[in-house]
N, C-alpha and C positions, 0 to 999 in steps of 0.2 A: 552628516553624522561623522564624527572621528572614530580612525581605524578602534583605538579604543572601544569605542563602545559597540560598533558592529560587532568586534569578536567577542564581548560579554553578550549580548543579542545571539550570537552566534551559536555559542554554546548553550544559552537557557532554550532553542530551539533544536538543537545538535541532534539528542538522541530520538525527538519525536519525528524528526525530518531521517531518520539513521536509514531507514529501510531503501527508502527513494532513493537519495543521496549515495549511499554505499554502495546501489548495484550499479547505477549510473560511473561512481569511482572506481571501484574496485572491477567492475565487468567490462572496464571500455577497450573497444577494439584497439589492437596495436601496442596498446600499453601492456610490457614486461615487468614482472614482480621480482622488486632486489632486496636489498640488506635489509637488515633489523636495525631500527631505529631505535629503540625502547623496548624493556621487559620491567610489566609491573607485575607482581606477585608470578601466577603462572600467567599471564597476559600478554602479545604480544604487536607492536606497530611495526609496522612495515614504512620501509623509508616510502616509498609508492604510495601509501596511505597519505601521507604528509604531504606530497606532489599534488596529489589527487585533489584532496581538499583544498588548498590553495588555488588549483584552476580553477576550481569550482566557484570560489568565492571570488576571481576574478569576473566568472563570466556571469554573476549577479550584480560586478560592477563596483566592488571590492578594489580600494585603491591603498598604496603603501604599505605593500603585503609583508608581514614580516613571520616568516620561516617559524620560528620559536615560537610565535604565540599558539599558530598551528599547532603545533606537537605538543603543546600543553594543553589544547582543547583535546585533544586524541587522547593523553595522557589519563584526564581528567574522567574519559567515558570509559574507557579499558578499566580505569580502579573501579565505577560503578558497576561493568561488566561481571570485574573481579569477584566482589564484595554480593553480589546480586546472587551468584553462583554458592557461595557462602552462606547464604541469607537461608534457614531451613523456611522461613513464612512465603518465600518464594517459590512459586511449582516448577518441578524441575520437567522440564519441557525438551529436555536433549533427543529422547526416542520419537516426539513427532517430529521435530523438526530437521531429523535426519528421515526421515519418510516423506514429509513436504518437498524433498531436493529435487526425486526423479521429477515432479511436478512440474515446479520454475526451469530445470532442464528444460524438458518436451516441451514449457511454450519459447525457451529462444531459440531451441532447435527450431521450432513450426517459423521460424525469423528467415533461413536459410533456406537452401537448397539439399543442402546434405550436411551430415554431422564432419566430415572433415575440413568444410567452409567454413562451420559455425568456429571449431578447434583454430582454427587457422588465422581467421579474424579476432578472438580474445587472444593469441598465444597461447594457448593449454596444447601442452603435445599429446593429452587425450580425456578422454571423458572423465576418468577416474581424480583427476587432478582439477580441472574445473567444478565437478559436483560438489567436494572437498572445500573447493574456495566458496560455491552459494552457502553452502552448510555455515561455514563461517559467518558470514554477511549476516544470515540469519539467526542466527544464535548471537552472536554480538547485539543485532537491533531489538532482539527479544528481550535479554536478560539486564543490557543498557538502559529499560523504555522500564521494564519495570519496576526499577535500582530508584531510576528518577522521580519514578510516580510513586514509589512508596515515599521516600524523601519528603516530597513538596504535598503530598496529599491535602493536606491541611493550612497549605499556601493560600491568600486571600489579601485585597487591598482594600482599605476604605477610601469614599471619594477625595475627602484630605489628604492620600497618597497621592492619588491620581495628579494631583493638582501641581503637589511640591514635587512631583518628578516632571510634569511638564515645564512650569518655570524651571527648574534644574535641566534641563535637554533641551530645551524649544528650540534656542536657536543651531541645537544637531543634526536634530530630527528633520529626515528627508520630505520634497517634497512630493505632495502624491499626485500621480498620473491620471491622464482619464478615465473615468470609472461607469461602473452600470450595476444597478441591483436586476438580478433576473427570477423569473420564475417559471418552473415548469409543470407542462405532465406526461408524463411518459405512459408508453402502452406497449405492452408485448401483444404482437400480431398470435394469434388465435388460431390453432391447427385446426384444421376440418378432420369431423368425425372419418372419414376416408382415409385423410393422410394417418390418422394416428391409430387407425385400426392396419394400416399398412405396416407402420413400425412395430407393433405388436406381433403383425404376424410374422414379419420377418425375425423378431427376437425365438416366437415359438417356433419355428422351423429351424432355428440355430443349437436351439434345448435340443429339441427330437435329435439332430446330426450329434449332437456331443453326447445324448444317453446313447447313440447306435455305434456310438466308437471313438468320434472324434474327440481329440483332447479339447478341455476349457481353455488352457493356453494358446495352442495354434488358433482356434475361433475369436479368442481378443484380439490377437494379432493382428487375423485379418478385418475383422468387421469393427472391430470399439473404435468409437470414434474419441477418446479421452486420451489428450493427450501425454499425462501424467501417467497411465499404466500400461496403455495397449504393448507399448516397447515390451512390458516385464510379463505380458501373457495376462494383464488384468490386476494384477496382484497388488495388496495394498498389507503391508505386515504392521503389528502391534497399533491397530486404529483404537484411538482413545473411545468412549463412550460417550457418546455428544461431540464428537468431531465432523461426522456425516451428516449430511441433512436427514430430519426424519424420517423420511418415505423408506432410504437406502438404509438406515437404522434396524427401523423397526422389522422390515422385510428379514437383514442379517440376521440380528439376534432369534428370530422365531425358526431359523432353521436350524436341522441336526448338524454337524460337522459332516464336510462332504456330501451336502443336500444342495441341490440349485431351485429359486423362487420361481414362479410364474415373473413374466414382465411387471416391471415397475416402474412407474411414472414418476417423473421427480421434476424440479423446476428448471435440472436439467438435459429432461429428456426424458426415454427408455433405457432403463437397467435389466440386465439378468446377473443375478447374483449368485456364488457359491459361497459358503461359510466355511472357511476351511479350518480354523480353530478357534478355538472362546476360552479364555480362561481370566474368569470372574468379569471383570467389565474392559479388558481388553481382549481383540476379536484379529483374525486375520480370515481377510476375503477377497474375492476375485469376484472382477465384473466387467459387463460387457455395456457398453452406453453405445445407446444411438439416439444423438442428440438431436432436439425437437427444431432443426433448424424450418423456416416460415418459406412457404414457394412465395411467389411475388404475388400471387393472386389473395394469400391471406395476408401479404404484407398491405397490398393495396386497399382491402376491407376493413383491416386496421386504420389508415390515412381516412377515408371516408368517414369512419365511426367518429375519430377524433377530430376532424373539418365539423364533423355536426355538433358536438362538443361546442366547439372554437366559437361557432353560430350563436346556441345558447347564450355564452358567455358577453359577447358583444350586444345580441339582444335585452341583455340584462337580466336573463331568467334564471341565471343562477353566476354566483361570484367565481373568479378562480379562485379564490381560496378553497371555497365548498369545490367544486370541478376535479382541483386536486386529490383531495380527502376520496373523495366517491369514486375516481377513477382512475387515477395514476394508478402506476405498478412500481415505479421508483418508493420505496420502501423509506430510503434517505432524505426525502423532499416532501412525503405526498403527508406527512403529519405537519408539515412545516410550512404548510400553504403554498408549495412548491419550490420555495424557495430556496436558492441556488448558493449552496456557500464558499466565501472566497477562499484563498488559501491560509489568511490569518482568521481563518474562523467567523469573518463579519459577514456582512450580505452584500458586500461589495468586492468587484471582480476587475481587474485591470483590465481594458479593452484589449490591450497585444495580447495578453494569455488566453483569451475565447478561441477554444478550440476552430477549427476553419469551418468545421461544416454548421456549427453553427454559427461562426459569423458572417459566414455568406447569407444564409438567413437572415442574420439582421439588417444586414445592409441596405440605407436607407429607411429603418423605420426610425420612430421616434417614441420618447414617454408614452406609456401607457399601449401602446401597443401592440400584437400576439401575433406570431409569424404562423403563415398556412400549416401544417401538418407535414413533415421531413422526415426523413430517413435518417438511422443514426444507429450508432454500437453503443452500448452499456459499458461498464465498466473488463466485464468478461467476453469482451467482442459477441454480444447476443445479439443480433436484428432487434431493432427495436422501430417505433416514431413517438413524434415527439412535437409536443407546440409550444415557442418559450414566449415569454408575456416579459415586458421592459417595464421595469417597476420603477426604476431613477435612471436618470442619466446625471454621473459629477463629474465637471470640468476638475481639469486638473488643479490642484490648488497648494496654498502650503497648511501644513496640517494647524490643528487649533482646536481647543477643547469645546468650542460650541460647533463643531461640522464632523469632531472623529473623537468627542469621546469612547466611544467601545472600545476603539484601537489604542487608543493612548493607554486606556484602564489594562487592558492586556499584553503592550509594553511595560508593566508598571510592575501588573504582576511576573513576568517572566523575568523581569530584574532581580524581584523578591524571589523566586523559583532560584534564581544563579545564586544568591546569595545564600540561601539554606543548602544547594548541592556543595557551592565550595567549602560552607564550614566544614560538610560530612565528611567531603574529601580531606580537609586539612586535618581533620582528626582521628584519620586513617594513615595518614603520611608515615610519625612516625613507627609503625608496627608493620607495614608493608615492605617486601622487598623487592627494593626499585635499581632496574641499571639503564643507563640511557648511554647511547653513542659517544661519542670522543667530538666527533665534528660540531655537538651541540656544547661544547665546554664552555663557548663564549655566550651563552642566552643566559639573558636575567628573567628568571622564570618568574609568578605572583608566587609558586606556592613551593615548598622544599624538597623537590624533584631530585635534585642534588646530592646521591647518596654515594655515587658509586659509578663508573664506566665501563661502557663496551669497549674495549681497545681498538681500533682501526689493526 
């Protein structure tokens, strides 16, 4: 594929990839934040940003890297950022997602040893300036992702595109690696009535000490096991209304101001809740989680359940598709006959990207296949097990519309997708106020970037 069209590919994936991509960029250790490269309207690129992406696109194997085109893909997202922020049919999401911050904090802090390693390894000379930068990240892949998606909403290919963009690219287009369709079913290991009347009781003996004096704060501290608030005494300010999972909700809202629940169970754990204000359908509350982690012996009766499972399955007494449906807990698979999806959306998974602990499990099976009952984390590092089933195995090959139609139809559309965001953009160009660096005077940009400079 020429540099070309990788960076239009590039960008029709840019801002759905922004969230991953950015924290990866913009949060990497060692790496210093310098000059201003660009200002669109109030919007701002960082020469860093620029660097950042360019690695990045090297270490997917990005050749003939050229600087400029970079900074007009960054360009291109910051206007949609801009403009997103402008947009009144867009929900203005600024007050969660300055509440989401302590969140993403506390799990790279839990990464560390102590918050001055964590500081030390990104460069932040303190917390207040690191949070500041997630805040960023996050509000850019928020406002960017739904700029884009209102844009292309109505983007769509017929098979006749499919076709005249494959003849138009065929011989671009890379070719594909070994491949495998997988499937799965997952199981959350099952707390014994014992362990979960244990957390219960140790949440009510926390109630009793904080109604006899103890603060709600100093008891988060010490006992919550969330890493998002326990630092803040618990505390969670302006929670939107359906931001919480229902259990935690519902428990909230039915209390007075400065009332605490009985324990609440939720899918992640035990809650004790405070409500400490409400007004209309924004709430601030404090809580204490002690999360439903599985001892090995329910982890182990979990393994057992789902080996007998696996049995069924091979006996032929029931499919994995049905197996799924009936008894996964993976919520993202288990409608979907388990099935495992790739990073472009298909049901195909490059074999180097399978995570290790499940490809040690595969190792050595073949088509059709289902590996014994394993040990595994969720997406939210939960204990889980898990049994995956080998639905294909594809040699690696070069692409062609009778072995990767889906893929090709979804390059075809994300082409159409580039080509509806850049008219937007170009018809924002002129009425936006743009100034870009002095060192970028020599780039031939696609679109009229060109208004104005930053002096060196």
């Amino acid at each position: 594929m020429t540099n070309k069209l990788k960076i239009t590919f590039l960008f029709g994936i840019f801002v759905m990839l922004f969230a991953t991509n950015m924290m990866k960029a913009q949060l990497k250790p060692g790496e210093l934040v310098d000059g201003i490269a660009a200002v669109i309207g109030d919007e701002i690129v960082l020469e860093s940003d620029v660097n950042e992406q360019m690695n990045y696109a090297k270490q997917q194997g990005a050749s003939n890297i050229d600087k400029c085109e970079f900074l007009e893909n960054l360009l291109n997202n910051k206007l949609l950022v801009y403009e997103a922020k402008r947009d009144t049919l867009i929900d203005n999401r600024t007050a969660s997602i300055k509440e989401g911050v302590n969140s993403k904090y506390q799990q790279l802090l839990s990464q560390f040893p102590d918050e001055k390693s964590m500081l030390t390894a990104y460069k932040f000379r303190n917390g207040y300036e690191m949070k500041n930068a997630i805040e960023k990240i996050d509000t850019d892949q928020y406002y960017g992702q739904a700029k884009y998606q209102k844009i292309t909403e109505k983007a769509d290919v017929t098979p006749n595109e499919v076709t005249d963009f494959f003849n138009q690219f065929k011989t671009q287009l890379p070719e594909i690696k070994d491949e495998v369709s997988l499937s799965q079913i997952v199981m959350n290991p099952t707390l014994t009535e014992a362990h979960k009347e244990e957390l219960i009781n140790k949440l009510k003996k926390i109630k009793k000490d904080i109604e006899g004096g103890e603060t709600f704060e100093s008891q988060a501290r010490i006992y919550s096991e969330d890493e998002g608030s326990a630092a803040n005494g618990g505390f969670y300010k302006n929670i939107n209304k359906g931001q919480m999972v229902k259990p935690f909700e519902a428990a909230a809202l039915n209390l007075q101001e400065g009332e605490m629940s009985d324990p609440v169970e939720s899918e992640f754990g035990y809650h004790l809740i405070m409500l400490v204000k409400k007004s209309g359908k924004v709430y601030d509350a404090r809580h204490i989680l002690l999360k439903a982690t599985p001892t090995d012996g329910e982890i182990a009766t979990a393994r057992k359940k789902l080996d007998s499972i696996r049995t069924l399955i091979i006996d032929g007494k029931i499919s994995f598709k049905d197996a799924s449906y009936r008894y996964s807990d993976d919520k993202k698979t288990k409608f979907n006959a388990g099935v495992i999806p790739g990073s472009d959306g298909s049901n195909k998974i490059e074999r180097e990207t399978i995570p290790g602990t499940i490809s040690y499990e595969l190792a050595g099976l073949n088509k059709g296949d289902i590996t014994t009952a394993f040990d595994d984390e969720d997406e939210r590092k939960r204990k889980v097990v898990k049994i995956v089933k080998i639905e294909d195995v594809i040699p690696a090959h070069q692409i062609t519309l009778e072995t990767d139609y889906d893929r090709i139809k979804q390059m075809a559309l994300n082409k159409k997708r580039n080509e509806m965001v850049e008219k937007f953009v170009n018809s924002k160009l002129p009425t936006t106020f743009i100034s870009i660096d002095g060192r970028y005077d020599s780039c031939n940009f696609k679109g009229s970037w060109k208004k104005d400079s930053i002096k060196k």
